[in-house]
C-alpha positions in Angstrom: -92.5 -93.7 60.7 -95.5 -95.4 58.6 -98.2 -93.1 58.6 -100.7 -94.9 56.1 -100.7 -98.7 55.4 -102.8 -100.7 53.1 -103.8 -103.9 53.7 -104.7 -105.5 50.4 -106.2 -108.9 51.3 -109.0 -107.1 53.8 -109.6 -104.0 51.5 -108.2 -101.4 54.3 -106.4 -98.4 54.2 -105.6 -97.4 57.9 -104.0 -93.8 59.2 -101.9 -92.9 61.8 -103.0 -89.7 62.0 -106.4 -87.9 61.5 -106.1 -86.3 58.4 -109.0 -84.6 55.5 -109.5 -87.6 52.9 -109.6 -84.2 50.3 -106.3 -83.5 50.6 -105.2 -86.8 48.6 -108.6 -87.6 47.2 -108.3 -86.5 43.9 -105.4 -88.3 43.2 -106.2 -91.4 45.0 -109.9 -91.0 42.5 -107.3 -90.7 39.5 -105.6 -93.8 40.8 -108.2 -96.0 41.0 -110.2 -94.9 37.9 -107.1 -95.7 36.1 -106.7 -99.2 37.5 -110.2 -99.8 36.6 -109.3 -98.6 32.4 -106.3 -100.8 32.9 -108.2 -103.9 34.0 -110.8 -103.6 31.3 -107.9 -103.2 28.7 -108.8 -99.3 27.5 -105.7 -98.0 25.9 -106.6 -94.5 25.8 -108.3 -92.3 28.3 -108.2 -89.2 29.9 -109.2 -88.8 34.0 -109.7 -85.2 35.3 -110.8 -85.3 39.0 -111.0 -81.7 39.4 -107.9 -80.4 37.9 -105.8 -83.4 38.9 -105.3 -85.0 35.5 -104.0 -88.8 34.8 -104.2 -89.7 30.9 -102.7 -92.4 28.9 -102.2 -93.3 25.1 -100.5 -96.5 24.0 -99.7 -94.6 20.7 -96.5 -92.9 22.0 -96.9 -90.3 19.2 -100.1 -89.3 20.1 -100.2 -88.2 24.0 -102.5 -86.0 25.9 -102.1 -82.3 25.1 -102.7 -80.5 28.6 -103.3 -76.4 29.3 -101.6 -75.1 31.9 -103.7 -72.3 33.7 -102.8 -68.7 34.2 -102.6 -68.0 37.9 -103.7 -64.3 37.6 -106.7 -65.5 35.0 -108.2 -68.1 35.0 -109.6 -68.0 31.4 -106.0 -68.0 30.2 -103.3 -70.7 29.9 -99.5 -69.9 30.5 -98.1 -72.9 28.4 -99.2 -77.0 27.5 -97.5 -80.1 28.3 -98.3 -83.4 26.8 -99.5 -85.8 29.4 -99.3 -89.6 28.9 -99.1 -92.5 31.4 -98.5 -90.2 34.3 -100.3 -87.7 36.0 -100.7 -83.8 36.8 -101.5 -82.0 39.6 -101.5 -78.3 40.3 -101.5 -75.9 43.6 -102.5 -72.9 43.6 -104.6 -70.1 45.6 -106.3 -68.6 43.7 -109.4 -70.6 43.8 -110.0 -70.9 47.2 -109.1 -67.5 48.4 -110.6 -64.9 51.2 -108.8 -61.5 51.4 -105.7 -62.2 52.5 -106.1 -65.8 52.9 -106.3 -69.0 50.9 -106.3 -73.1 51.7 -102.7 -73.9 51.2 -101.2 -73.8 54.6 -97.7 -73.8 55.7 -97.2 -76.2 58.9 -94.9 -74.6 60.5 -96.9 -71.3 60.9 -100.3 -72.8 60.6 -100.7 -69.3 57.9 -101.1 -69.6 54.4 -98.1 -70.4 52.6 -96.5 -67.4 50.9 -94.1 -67.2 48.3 -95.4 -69.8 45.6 -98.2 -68.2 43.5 -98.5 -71.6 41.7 -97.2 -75.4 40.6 -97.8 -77.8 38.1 -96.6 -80.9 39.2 -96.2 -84.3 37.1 -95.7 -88.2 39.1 -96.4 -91.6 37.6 -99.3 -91.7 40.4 -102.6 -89.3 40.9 -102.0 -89.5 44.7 -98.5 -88.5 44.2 -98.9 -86.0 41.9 -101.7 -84.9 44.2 -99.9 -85.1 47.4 -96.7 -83.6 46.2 -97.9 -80.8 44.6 -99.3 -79.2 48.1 -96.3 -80.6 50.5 -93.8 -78.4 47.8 -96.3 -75.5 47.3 -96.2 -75.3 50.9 -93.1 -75.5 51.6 -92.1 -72.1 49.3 -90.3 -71.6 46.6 -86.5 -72.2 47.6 -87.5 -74.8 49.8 -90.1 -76.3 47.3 -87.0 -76.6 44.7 -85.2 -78.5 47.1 -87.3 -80.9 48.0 -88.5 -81.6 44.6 -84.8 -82.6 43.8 -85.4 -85.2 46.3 -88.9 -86.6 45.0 -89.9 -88.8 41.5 -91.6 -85.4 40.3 -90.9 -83.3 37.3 -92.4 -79.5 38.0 -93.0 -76.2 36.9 -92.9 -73.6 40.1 -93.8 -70.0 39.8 -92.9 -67.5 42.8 -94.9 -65.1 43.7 -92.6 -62.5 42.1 -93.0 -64.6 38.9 -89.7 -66.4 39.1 -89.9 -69.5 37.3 -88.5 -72.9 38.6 -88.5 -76.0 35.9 -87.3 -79.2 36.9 -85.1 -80.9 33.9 -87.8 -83.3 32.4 -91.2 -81.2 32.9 -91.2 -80.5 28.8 -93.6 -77.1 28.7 -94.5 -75.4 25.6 -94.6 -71.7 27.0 -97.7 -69.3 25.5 -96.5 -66.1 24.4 
């Protein structure tokens, strides 16, 4: 089932569905900024469209240093990972949030999702990073572990009762 195709040659990107361009746009931004540092030969930037991160070094030794945030508080960080040639993305609710509520819906109940208080979420592409991110947040923790066994991702998954998930190759240095 092909739900978005691009058509290079006539500049299109055509969906199959109605959907909110916000719920990729970051990461699609990320994407495109990035091919636009590529093409002008820029060895070492650093995107952030909002908290969707893609950054690049060609001086292996040197990458990105990224803060993870704190989902209870904001002006604290929970650990850093070092961020080159791929990108980050992170779910979470608490920045869109009304009493009980929050953005992050789970599509089977049309509620918001419960279970996952947060993920940090690393792909070789913003929109993927992007995209991923909410489709495992969503989906709740157990669940969310399975299916990122399935995926190119490398993540960091944190219940709601604080249980930690980390995928094998998402390389976090935790905050005391």
């Amino acid at each position: 089932l092909e739900i978005i195709s691009i058509n290079n040659s006539k500049k299109q990107i055509k969906l199959k569905y109605e959907i909110e361009f916000g719920g990729f746009g970051k990461g699609f931004a990320l994407d495109q900024l990035s091919k636009i540092c590529e093409q002008n030969k820029i060895g070492r930037y650093y995107i952030n469209a909002g908290g969707d991160i893609f950054a690049k070094s060609e001086d292996e030794s040197n990458p990105w240093p990224i803060l993870l945030e704190h989902p209870d508080d904001p002006s604290l960080a929970i650990g850093k990972v070092n961020l080159n040639n791929c990108a980050i993305a992170a779910s979470a609710p608490n920045r869109r949030k009304w009493k009980d509520n929050h953005h992050l819906l789970n599509a089977k109940t049309r509620r918001p999702s419960k279970g996952v208080k947060a993920i940090f979420l690393l792909a070789e592409t913003g929109i993927e990073a992007d995209a991923y991110s909410t489709a495992i947040f969503t989906a709740g923790f157990e669940e969310g572990i399975a299916l990122s066994k399935k995926l190119p991702v490398e993540m960091l998954l944190i219940s709601d009762m604080n249980k930690l998930y980390q995928s094998p190759g998402f390389d976090v240095t935790f905050f005391d």
